[in-house]
NUTI-162104 format. One record per atom (N, C-alpha, C, CB): y, x, z. Coordinates in steps of 0.05 Angstrom, whole numbers, padded with zeros to 5 digits, always signed. Last residue first. Glycine has a CB too. Example, Ala and Ser with C-alpha at 12.3 -4.5 7.8 and 13.67 -1.06 7.14 Angstrom:
residues 2
-00045+00257+00142/-00021+00273+00143/+00001+00258+00157/-00012+00282+00114/-00114+00264+00156/-00090+00246+00156/-00066+00264+00156/-00089+00226+00181/
***
This chain:
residues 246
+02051+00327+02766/+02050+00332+02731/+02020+00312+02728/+02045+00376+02719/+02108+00320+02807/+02079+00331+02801/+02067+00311+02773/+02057+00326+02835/+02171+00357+02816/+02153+00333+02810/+02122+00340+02799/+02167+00315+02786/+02202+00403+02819/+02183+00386+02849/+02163+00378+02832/+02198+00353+02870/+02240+00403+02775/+02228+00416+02778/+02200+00410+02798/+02244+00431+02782/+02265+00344+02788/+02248+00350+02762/+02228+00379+02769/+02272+00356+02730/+02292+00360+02832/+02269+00338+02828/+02254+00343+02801/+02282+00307+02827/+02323+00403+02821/+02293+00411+02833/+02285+00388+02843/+02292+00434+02857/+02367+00380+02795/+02348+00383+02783/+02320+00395+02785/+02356+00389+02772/+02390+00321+02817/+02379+00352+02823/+02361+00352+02814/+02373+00364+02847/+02445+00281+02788/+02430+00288+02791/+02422+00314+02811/+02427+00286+02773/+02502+00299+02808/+02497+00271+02797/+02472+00268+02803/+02502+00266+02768/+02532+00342+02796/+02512+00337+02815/+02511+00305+02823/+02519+00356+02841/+02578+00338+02759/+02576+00334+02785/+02567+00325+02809/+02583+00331+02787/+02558+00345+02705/+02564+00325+02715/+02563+00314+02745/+02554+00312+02702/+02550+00406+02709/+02574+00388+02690/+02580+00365+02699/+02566+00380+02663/+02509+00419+02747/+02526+00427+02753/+02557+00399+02733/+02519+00462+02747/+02463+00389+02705/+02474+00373+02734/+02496+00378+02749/+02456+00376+02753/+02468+00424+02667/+02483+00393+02661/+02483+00368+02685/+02465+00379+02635/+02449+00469+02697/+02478+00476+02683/+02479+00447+02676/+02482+00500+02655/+02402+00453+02695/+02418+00468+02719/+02445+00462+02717/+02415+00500+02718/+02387+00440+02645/+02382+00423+02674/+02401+00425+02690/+02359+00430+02690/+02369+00487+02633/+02389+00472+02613/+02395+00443+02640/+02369+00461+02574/+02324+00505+02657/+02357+00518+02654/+02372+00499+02645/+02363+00545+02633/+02291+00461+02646/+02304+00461+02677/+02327+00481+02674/+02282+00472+02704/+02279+00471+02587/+02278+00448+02595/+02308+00443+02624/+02242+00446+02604/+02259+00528+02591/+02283+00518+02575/+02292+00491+02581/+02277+00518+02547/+02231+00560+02628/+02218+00538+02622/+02252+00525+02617/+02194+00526+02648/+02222+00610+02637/+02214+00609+02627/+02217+00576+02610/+02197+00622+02638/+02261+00644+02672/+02259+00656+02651/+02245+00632+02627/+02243+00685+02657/+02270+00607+02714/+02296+00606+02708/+02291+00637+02678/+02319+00612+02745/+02226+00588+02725/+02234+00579+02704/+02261+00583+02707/+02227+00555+02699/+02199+00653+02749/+02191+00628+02726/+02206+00621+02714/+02182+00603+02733/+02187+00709+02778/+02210+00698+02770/+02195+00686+02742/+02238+00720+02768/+02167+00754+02824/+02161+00739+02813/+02179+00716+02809/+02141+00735+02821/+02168+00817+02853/+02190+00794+02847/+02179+00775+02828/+02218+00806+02835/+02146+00874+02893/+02148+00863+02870/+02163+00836+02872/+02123+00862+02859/+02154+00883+02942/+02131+00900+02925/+02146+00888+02909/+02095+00898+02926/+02218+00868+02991/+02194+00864+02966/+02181+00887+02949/+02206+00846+02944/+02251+00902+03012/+02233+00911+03014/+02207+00900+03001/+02235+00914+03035/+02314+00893+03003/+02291+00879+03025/+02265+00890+03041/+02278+00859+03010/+02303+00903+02949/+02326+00917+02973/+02309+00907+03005/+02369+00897+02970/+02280+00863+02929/+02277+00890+02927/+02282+00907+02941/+02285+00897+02913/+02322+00826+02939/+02292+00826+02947/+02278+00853+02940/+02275+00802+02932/+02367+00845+02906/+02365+00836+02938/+02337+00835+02946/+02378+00806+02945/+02340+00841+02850/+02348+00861+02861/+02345+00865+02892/+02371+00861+02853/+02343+00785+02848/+02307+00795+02856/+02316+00822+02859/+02275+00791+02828/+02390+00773+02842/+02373+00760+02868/+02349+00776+02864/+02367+00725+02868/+02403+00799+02801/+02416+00805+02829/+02406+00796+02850/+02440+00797+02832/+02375+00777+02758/+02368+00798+02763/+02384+00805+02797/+02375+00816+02737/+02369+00701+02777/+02390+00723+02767/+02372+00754+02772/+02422+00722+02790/+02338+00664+02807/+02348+00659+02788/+02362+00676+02766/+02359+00646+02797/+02288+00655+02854/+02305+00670+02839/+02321+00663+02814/+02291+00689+02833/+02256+00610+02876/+02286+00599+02882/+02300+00626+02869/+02294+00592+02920/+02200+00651+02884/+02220+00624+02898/+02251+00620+02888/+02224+00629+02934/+02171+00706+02909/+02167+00679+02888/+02187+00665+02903/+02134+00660+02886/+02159+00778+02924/+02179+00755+02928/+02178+00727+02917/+02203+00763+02918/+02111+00797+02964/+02131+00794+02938/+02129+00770+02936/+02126+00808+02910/+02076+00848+03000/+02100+00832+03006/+02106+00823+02980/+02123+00847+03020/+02012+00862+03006/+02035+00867+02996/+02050+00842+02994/+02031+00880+02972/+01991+00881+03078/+01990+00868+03062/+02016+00875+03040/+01988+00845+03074/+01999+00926+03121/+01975+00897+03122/+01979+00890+03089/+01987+00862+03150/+02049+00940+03123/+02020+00960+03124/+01994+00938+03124/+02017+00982+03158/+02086+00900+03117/+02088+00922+03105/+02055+00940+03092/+02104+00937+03128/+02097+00857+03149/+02061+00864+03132/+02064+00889+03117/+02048+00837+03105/+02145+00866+03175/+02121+00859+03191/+02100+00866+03173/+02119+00827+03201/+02176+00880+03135/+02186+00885+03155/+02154+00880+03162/+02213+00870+03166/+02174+00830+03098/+02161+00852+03085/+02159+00866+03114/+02179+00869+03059/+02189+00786+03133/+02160+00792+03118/+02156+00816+03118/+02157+00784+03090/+02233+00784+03144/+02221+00793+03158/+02186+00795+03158/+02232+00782+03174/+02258+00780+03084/+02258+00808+03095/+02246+00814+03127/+02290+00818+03094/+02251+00723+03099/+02226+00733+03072/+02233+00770+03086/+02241+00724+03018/+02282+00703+03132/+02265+00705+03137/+02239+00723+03119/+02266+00683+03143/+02329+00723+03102/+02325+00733+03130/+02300+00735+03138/+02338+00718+03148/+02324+00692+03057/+02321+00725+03051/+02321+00736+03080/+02349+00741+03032/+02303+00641+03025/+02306+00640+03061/+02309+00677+03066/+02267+00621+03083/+02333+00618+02971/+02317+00635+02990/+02318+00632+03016/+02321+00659+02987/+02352+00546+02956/+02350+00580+02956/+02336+00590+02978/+02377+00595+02957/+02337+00495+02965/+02345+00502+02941/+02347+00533+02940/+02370+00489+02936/+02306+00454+03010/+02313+00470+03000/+02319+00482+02977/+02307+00474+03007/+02279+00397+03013/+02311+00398+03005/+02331+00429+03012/+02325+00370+03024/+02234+00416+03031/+02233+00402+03004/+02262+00406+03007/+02219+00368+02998/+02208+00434+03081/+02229+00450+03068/+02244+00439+03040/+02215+00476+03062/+02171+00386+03101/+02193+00411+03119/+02212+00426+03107/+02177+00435+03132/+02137+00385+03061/+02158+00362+03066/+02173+00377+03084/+02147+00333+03078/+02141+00431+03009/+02126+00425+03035/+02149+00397+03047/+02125+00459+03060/+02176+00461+02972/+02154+00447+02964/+02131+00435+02986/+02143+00465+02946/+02199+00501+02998/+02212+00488+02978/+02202+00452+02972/+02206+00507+02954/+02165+00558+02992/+02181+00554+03009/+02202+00533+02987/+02190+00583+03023/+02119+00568+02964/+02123+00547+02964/+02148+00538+02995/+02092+00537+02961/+02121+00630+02956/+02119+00612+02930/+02121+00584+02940/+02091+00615+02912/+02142+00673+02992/+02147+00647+02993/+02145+00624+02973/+02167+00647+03000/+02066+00716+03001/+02099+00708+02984/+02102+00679+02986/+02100+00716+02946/+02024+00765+03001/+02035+00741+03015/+02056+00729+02997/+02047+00749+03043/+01965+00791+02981/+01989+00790+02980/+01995+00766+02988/+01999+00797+02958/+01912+00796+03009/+01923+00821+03000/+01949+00811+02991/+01907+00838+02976/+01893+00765+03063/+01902+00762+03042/+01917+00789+03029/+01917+00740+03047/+01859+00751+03122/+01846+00778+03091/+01865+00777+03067/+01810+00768+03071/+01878+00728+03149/+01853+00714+03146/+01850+00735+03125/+01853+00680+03138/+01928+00748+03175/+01907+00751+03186/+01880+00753+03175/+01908+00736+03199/+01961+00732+03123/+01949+00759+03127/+01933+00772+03149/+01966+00773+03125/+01958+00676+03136/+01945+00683+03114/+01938+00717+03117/+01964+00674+03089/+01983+00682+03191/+01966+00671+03189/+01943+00680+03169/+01977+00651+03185/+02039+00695+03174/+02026+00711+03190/+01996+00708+03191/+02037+00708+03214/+02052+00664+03135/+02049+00682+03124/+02034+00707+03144/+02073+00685+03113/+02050+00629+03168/+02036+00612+03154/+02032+00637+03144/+02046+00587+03139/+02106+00637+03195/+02079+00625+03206/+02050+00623+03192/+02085+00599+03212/+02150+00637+03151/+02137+00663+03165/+02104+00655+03172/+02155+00671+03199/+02133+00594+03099/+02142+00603+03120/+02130+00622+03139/+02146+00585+03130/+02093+00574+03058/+02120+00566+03061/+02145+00575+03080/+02117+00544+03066/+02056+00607+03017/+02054+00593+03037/+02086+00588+03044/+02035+00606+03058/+02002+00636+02970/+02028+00618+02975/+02022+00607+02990/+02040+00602+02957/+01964+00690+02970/+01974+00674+02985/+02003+00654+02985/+01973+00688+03002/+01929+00723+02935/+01956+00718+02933/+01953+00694+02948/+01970+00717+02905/+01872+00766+02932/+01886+00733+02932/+01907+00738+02935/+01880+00710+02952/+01832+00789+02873/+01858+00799+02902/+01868+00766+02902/+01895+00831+02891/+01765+00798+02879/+01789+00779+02873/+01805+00786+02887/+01788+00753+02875/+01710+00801+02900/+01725+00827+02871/+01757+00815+02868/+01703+00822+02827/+01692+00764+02923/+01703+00780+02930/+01712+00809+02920/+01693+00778+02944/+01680+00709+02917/+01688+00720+02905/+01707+00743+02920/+01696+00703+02889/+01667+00681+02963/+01646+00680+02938/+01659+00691+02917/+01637+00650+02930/+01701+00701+03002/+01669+00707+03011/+01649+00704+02985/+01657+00681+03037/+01750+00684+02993/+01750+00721+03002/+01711+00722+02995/+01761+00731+03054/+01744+00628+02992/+01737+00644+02968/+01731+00676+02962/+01757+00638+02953/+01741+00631+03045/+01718+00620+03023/+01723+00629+02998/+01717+00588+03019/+01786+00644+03072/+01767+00663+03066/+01739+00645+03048/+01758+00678+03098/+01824+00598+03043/+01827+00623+03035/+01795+00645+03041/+01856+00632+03051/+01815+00545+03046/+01797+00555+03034/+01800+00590+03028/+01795+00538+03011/+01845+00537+03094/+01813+00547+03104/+01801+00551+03072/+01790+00515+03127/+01897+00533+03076/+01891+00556+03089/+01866+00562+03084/+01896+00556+03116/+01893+00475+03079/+01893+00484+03063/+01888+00517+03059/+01911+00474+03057/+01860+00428+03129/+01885+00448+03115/+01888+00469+03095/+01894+00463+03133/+01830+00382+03087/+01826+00403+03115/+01854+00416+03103/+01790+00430+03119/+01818+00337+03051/+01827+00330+03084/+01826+00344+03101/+01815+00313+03097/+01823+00339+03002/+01793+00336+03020/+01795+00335+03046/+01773+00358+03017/+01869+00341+02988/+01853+00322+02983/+01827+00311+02994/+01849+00325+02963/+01884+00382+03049/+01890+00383+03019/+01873+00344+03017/+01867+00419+02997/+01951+00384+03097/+01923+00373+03087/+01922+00364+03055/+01916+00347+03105/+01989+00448+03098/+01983+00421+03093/+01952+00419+03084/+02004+00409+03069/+01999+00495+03119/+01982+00476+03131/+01979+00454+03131/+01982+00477+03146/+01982+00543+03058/+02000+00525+03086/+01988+00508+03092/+02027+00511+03083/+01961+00559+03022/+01953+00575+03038/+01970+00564+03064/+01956+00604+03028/+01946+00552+02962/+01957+00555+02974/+01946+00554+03004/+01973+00544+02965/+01938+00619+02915/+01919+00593+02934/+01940+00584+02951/+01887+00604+02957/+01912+00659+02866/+01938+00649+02876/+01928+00620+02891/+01962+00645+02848/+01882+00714+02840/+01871+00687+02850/+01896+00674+02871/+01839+00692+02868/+01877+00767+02797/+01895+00756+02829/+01887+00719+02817/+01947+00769+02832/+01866+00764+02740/+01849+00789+02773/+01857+00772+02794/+01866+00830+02782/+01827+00718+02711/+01857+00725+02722/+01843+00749+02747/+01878+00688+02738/+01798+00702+02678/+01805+00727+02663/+01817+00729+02685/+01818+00731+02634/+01762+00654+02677/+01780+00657+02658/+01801+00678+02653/+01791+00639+02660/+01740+00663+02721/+01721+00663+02709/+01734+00661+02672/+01704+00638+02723/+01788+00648+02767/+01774+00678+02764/+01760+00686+02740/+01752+00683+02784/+01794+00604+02749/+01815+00618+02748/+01792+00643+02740/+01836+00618+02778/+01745+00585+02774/+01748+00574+02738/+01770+00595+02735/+01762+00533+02728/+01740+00599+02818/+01725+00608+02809/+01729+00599+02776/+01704+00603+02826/+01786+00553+02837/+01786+00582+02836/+01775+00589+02818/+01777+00595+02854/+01758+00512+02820/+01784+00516+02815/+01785+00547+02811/+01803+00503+02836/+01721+00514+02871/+01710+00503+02842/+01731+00512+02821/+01706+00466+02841/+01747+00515+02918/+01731+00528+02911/+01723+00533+02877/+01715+00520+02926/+01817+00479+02903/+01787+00484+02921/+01768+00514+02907/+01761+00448+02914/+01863+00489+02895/+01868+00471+02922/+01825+00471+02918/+01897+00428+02916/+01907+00507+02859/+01878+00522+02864/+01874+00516+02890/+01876+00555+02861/+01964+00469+02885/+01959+00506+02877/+01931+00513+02883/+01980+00530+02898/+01977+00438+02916/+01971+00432+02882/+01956+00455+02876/+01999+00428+02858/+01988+00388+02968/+01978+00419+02955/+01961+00408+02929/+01952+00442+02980/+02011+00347+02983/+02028+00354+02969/+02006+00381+02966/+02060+00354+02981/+01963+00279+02971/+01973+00309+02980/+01986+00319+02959/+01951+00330+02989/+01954+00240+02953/+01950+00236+02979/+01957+00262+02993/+01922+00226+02984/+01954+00232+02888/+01972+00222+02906/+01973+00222+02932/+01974+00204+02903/+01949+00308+02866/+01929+00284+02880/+01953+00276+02892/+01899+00292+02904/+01944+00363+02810/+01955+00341+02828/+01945+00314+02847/+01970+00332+02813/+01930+00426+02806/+01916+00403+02804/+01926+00376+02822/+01891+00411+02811/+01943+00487+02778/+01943+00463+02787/+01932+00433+02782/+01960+00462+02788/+01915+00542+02788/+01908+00522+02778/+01917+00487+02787/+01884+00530+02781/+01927+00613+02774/+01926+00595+02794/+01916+00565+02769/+01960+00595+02815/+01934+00681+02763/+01926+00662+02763/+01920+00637+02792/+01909+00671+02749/+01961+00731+02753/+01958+00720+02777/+01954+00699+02756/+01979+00721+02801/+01941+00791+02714/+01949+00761+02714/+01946+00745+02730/+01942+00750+02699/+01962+00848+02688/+01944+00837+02701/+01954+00807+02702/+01940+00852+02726/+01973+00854+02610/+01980+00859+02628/+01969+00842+02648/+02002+00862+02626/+01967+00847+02551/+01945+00861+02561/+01962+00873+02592/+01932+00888+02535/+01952+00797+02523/+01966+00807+02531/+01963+00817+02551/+01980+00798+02530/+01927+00762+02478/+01940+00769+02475/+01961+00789+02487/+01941+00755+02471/+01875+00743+02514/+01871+00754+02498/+01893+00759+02476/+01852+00745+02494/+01901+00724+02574/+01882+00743+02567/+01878+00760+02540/+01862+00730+02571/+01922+00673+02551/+01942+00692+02556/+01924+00724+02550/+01955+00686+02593/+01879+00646+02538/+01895+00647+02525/+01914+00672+02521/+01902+00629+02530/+01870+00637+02596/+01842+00651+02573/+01861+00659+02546/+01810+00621+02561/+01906+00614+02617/+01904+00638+02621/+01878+00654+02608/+01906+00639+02647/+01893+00563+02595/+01929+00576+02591/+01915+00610+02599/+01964+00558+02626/+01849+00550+02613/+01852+00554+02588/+01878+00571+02577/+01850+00529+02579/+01850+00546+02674/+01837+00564+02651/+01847+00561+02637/+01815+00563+02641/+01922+00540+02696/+01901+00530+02695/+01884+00548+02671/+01905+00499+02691/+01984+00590+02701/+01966+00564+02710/+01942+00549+02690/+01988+00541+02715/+02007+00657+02714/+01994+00632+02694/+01981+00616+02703/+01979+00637+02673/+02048+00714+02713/+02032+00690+02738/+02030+00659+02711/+02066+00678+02780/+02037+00768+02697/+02043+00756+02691/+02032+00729+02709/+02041+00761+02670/+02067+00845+02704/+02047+00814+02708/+02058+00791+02702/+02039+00805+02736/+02122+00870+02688/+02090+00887+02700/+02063+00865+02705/+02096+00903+02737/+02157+00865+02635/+02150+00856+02660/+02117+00876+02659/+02149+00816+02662/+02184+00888+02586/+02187+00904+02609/+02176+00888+02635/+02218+00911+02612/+02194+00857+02552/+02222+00858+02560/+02206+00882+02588/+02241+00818+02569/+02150+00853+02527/+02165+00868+02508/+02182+00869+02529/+02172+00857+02480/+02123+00813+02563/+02108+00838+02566/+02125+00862+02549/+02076+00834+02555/+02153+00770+02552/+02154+00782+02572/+02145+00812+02576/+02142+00768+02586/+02132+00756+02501/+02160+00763+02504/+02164+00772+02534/+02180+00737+02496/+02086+00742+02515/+02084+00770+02498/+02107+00781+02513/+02088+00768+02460/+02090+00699+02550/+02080+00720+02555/+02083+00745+02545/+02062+00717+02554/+02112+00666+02504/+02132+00672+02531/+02114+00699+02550/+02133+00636+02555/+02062+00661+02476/+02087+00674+02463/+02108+00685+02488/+02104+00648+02443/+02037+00631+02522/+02025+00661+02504/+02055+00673+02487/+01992+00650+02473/+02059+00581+02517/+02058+00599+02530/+02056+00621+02527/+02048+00596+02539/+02055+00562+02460/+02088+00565+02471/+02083+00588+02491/+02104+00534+02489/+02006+00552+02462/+02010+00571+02433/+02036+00588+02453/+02025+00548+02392/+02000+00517+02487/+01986+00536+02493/+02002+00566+02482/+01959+00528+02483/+02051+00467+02496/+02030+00478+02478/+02019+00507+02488/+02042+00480+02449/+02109+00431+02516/+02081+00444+02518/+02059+00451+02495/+02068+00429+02535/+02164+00425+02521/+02157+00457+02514/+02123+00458+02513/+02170+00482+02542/+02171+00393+02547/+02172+00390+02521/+02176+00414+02509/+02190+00372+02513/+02116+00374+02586/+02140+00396+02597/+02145+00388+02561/+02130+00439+02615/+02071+00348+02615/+02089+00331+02602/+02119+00345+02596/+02092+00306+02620/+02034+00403+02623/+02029+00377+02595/+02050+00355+02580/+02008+00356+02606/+02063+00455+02632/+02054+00430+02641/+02054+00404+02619/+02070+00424+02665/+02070+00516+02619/+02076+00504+02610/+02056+00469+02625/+02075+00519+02584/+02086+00583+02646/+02073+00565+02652/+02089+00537+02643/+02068+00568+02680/+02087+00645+02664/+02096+00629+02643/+02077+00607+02643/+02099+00643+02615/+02125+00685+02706/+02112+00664+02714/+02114+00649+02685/+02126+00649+02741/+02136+00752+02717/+02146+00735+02704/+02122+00706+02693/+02158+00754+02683/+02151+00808+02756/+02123+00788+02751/+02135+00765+02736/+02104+00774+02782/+02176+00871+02752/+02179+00838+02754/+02155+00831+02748/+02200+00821+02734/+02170+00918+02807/+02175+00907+02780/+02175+00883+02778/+02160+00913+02761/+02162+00946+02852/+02187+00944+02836/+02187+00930+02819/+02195+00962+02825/+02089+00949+02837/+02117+00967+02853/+02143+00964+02840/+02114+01002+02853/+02048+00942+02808/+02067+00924+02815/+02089+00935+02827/+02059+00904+02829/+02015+00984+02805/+02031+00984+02781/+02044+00957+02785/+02014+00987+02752/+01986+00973+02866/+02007+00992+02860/+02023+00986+02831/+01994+01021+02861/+01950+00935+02840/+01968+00925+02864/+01997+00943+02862/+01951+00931+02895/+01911+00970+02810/+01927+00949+02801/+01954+00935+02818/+01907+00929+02797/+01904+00999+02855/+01912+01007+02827/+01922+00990+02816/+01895+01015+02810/+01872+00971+02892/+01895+00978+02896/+01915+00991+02878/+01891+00989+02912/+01823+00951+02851/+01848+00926+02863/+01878+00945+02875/+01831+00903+02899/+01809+00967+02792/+01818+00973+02818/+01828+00964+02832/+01827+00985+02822/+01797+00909+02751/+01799+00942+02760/+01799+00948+02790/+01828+00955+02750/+01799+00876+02702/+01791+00876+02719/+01786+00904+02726/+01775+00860+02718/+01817+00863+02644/+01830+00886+02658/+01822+00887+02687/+01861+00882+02656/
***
């Protein structure tokens, strides 16, 4: 479905992006599982779909015929960036069907020991048919990325940085000063900590392009989580399980 980038960008307006993504030690995993959570997405009315590593998204590709942020995680004990953390990664994303190329894009040091940001125009440069998506954690970072050429920004890892880790919900002051500022630079949408149609509504309201929403659609495991950490009085958190690297 490789196309128009602003054509494609536009049939995101408003709508949901729905994140299906299964991890090897998830007891939901199988390829098969994913692709099904895709269909079922694409029947309920989502406009994209956000999918992790080739094969999941070669998969997805040929069942379902809506665009596909792609990304690639890849875990290392010496860093918290997971997200299509090099060159090589990318270009497997790209080369496996995905239009949007998802990177992170904060200033943590990756495995290779530079901030993470710098691979954004490297890939702008060897792949430049690719819309990137920028995950980053905070205004700063979002100002930054849409300096460096990023066609979409979003708080996908507001959460997931040692600065914000014992966050649990949105930062909506700061994300509505997103849209507010890149409006005309860049497209604004939402990733993080949604849980309810009323929260990605609010982001909408905001002024989010669009709303990207995972495992509170996708991943049976962490709903069920939610609700038996709530029972036993937060005993556990269950955005350790969610955090944890795979």
């Amino acid at each position: 479905m490789k196309t128009n980038k602003k054509e494609l960008l536009d049939s995101f307006k408003g709508g949901l992006i729905v994140s299906c993504q299964v991890q090897h030690d998830d007891p939901t995993f199988s390829v098969d599982f994913v692709v099904k959570m895709a269909k079922a997405a694409q029947w309920g009315g989502a406009v994209g779909i956000r999918a992790n590593d080739p094969e999941q998204i070669k998969a997805i590709k040929k069942e379902v015929d809506l665009p596909v942020i792609g990304l690639w995680k890849i875990w290392h004990d010496d860093t918290d960036v997971f997200i299509t953390p090099t060159l090589e990664a990318a270009k497997a994303v790209w080369e496996a069907g995905a239009e949007i190329i998802a990177l992170d894009c904060t200033s943590q040091i990756t495995h290779e020991g530079r901030p993470a940001y710098e691979l954004l125009p490297i890939v702008k440069k060897e792949i430049p048919e690719a819309i990137i998506f920028a995950d980053v954690s905070n205004y700063e970072e979002a100002v930054r990325a849409v300096e460096m050429g990023a066609d979409i920004v979003g708080p996908t890892l507001y959460g997931y940085t040692e600065a914000t880790k014992h966050i649990e919900q949105p930062d909506l002051r700061e994300f509505a000063r997103m849209c507010r500022d890149f409006k005309d630079k860049a497209y604004v949408i939402m990733e993080g900590h949604i849980y309810s149609p009323e929260d990605a509504m609010k982001c909408i309201f905001l002024g989010a392009h669009s709303v990207v929403v995972g495992s509170a659609i996708t991943r049976p495991h962490l709903i069920t989580k939610r609700f038996t950490d709530l029972l036993t009085g937060y005993q556990n958190n269950w955005r350790e399980a969610e955090r944890s690297k795979h």
